[in-house]
C-alpha positions as CSV (number, residue, x, y, z in Angstrom):
1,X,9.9,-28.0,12.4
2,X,7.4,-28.7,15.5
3,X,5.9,-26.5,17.5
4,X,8.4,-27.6,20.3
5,X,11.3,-26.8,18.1
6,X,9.9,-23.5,16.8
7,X,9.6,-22.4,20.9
8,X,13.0,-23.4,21.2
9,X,14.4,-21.0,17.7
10,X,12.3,-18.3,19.6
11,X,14.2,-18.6,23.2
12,X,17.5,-18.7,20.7
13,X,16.4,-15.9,19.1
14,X,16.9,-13.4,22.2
15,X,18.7,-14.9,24.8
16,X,21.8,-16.9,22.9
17,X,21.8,-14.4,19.4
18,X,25.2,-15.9,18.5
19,X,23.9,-19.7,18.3
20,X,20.5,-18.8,16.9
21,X,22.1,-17.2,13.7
22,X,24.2,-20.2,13.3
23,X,20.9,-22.7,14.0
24,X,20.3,-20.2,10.0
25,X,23.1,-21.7,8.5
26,X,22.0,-25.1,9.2
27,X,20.5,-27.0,6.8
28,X,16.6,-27.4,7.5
29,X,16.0,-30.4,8.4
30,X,18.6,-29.9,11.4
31,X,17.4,-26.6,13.2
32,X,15.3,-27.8,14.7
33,X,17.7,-30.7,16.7
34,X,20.3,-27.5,16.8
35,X,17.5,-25.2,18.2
36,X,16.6,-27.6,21.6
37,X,20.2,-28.5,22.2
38,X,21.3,-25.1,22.4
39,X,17.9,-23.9,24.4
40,X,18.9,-26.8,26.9
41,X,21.8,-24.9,27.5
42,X,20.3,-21.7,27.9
43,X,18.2,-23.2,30.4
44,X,20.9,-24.6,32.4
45,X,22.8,-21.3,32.4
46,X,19.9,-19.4,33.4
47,X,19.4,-21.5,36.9
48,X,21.5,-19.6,38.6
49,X,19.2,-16.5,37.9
50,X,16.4,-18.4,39.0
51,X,17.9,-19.5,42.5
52,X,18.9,-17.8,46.0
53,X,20.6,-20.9,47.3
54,X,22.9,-23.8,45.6
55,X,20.9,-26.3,46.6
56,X,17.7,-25.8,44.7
57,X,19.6,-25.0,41.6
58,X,21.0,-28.8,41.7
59,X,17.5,-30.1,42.0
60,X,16.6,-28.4,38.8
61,X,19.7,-29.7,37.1
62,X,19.0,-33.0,38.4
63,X,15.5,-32.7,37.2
64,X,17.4,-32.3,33.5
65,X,19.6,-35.5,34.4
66,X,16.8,-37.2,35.0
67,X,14.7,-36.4,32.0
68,X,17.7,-37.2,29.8
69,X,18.4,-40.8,31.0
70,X,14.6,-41.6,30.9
71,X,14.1,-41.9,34.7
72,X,11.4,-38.8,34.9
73,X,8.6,-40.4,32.7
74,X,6.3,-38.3,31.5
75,X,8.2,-34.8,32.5
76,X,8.7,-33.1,29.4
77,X,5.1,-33.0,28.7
78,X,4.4,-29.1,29.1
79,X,8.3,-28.1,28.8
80,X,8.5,-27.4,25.2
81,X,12.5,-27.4,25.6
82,X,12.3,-30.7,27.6
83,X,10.0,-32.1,24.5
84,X,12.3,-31.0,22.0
85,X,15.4,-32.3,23.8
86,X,14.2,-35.4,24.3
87,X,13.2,-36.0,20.9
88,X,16.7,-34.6,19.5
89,X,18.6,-37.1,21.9
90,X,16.7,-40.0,20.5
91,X,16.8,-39.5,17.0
92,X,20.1,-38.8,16.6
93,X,21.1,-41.4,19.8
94,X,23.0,-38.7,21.6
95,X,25.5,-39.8,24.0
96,X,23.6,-39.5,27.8
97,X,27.5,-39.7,29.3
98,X,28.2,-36.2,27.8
99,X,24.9,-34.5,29.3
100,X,25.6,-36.0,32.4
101,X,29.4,-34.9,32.4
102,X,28.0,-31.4,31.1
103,X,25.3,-31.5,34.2
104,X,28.0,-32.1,36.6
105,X,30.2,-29.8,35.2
106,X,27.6,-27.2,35.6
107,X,27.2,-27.3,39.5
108,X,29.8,-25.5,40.0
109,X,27.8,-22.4,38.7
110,X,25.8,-22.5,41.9
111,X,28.7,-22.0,44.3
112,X,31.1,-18.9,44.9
113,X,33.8,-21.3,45.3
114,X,36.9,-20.3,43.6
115,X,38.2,-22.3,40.4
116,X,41.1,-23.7,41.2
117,X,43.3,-24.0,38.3
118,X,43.5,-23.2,34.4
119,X,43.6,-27.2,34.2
120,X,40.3,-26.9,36.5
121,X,39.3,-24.0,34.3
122,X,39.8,-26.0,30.9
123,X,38.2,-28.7,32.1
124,X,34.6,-26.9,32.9
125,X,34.8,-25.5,29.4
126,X,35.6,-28.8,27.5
127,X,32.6,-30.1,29.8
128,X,29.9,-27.4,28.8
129,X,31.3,-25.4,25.7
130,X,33.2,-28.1,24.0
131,X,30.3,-30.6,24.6
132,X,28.2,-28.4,22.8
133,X,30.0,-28.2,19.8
134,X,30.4,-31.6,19.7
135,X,27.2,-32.9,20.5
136,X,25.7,-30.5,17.5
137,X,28.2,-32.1,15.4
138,X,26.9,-35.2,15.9
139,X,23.6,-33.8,14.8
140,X,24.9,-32.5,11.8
141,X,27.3,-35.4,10.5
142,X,28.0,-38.1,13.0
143,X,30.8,-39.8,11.0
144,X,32.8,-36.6,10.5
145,X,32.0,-35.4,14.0
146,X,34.5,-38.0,15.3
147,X,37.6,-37.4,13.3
148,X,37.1,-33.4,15.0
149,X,36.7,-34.1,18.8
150,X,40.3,-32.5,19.4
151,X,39.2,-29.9,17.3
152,X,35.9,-29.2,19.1
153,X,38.0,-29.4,22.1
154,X,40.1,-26.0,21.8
155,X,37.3,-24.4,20.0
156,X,34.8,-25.0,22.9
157,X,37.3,-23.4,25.5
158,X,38.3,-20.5,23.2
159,X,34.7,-19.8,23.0
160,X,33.8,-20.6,26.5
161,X,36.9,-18.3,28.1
162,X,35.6,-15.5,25.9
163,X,31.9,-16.0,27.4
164,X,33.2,-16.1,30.8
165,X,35.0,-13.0,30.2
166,X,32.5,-11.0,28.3
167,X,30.5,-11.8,31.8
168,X,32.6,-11.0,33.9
169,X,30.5,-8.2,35.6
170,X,27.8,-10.0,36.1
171,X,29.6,-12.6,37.6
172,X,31.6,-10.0,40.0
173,X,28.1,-8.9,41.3
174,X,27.1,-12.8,42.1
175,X,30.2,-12.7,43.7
176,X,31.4,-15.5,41.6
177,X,34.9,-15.4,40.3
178,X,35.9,-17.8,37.2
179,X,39.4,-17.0,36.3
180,X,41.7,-19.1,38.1
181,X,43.1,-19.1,41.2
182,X,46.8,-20.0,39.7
183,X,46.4,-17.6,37.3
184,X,45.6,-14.4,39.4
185,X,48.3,-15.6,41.8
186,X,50.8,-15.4,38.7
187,X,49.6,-11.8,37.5
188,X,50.0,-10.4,41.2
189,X,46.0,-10.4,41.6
190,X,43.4,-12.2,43.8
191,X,39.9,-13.5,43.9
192,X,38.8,-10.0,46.2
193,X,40.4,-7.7,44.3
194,X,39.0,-8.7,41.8
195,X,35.4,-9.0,43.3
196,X,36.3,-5.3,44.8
197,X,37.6,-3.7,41.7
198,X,40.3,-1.9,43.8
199,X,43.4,-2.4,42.0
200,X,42.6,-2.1,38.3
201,X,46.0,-2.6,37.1
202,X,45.7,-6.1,38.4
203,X,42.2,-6.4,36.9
204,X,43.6,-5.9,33.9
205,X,46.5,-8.1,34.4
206,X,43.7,-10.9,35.1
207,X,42.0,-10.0,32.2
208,X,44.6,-9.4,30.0
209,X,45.7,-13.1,30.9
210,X,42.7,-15.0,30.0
211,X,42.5,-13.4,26.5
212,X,45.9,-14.4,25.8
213,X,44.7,-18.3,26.9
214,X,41.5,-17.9,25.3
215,X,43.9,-16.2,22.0
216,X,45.9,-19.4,22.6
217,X,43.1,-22.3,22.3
218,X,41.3,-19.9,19.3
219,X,44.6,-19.9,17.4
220,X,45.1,-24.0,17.9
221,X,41.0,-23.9,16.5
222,X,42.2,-22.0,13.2
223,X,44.9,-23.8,12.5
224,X,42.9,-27.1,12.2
225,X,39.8,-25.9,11.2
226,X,40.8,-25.8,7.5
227,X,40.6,-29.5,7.3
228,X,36.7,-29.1,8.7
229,X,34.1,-30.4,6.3
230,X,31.3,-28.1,5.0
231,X,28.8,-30.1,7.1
232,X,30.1,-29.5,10.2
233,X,30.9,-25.6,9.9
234,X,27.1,-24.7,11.6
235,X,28.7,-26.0,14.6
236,X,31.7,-24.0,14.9
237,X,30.0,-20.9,13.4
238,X,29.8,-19.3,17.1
239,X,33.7,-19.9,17.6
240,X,34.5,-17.6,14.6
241,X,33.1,-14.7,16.7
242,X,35.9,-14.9,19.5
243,X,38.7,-12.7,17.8
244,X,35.7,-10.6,17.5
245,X,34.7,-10.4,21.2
246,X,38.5,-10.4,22.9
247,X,39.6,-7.2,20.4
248,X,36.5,-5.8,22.4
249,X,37.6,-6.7,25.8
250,X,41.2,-6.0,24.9
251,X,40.0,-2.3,23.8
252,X,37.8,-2.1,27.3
253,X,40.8,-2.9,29.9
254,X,39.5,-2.2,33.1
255,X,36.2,-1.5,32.1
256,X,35.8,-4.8,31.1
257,X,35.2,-6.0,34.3
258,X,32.0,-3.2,34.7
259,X,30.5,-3.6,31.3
260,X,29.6,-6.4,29.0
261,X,31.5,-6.2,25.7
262,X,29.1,-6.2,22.8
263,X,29.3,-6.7,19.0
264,X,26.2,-4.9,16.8
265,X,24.4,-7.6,15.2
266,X,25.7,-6.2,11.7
267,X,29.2,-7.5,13.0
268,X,28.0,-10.8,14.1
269,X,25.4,-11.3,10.7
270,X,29.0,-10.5,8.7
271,X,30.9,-12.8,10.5
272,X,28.9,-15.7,10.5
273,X,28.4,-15.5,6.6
274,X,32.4,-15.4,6.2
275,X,33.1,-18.3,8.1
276,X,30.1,-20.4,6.8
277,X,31.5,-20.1,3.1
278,X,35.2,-20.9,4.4
């Protein structure tokens, strides 16, 4: 492992703790690919931290397009997670049309615009979430990683849904709101009161929703997964730790919406090594 790909285990390491552990279970050779596809993602995510208005946060992500289709010659020099991207996309000839549709996806983190529709909603996650599981399939075994796009496809928005759920607070002080508009609408709630926090038997009701969809694409995962080869299990290794997170936001309700939902690292350790030996 370089010294790019070693920076890269270390951003894992403390900012996405459920990835890095499955980055462990990888074999060697491949944590290092593992470790700057998933710190690409952590920096994407972290733009919107980094920006007071949308438009700045598309010139970094364009700064990331650009890299990845070769137009920005030169710019990963001094990005460690840029260097180690780079070099991961080319020796494994990663597929620039799924970075670009996970780039594009991703600009609608920058807005407070409201997301329209679970089909809307689905979409984003198969885009970001989905792409990611899939992509580091293609790192691990790129002939099997075919025959499991479908699968990789419920697992990414199982995982994704829990994610956007587990930040949920954060997102209601960005004033961002990521459960769909169609779905509030059918549980009597709405993008304010949600934002307020003024009717929490509605919160709930939101909430309570977007488990049972997250439940719904987690339980499509499982039943497929048992035809998933070994070499591809590092990919989904995160997934497993869904059922995990939504008993915690079930057992939250309300408060779900105020605090993060954690799991101690002993839970997540245990997990992991349950579902990497099948």
């Amino acid at each position: 492992m370089n010294v790019n790909e070693t920076h890269c285990i270390q951003l894992l390491r403390d900012a996405d703790p459920d990835r890095y552990l499955s980055v462990l279970y990888a074999p060697e050779v491949k944590r290092g690919a593992l470790a700057a596809l998933y710190a690409f993602n952590v920096e994407i995510a972290r733009i919107r931290d980094l920006i007071h208005d949308p438009l700045p946060g598309e010139v970094r992500l364009q700064w990331w397009r650009d890299l990845i289709n070769g137009t920005e010659h030169g710019a990963a020099a001094g990005n460690p997670v840029a260097a180690a991207l780079v070099d991961t996309i080319q020796t494994y000839n990663l597929p620039h049309a799924a970075f670009d549709n996970y780039c594009e996806a991703r600009i609608f983190d920058f807005y407070d615009d409201p997301m329209p529709s679970r089909n809307d909603l689905e979409g984003y996650c198969g885009e970001t979430a989905s792409a990611m599981i899939q992509l580091a399939s293609l790192i691990l075994d790129t002939e099997q990683a075919a025959k499991h796009a479908d699968l990789a496809g419920h697992a990414g928005v199982a995982q994704a849904i829990t994610g956007l759920l587990r930040s949920l607070p954060l997102h209601r002080r960005r004033g961002q709101v990521y459960i769909p508009a169609d779905v509030l609408s059918a549980v009597g709630c709405t993008s304010q009161v949600l934002l307020d926090g003024t009717d929490r038997q509605a919160t709930e009701r939101a909430v309570a929703a977007m488990i049972a969809l997250a439940e719904d694409h987690f339980s499509k995962f499982q039943a497929g997964s048992k035809g998933l080869p070994k070499s591809l299990r590092p990919a989904y290794l995160p997934v497993w730790l869904t059922p995990v997170y939504l008993k915690r936001l079930k057992a939250k309700g309300f408060d779900a919406s105020t605090e993060i939902a954690e799991i101690s690292p002993l839970r997540r350790q245990w997990t992991a090594f349950r579902a990497s030996i099948g």
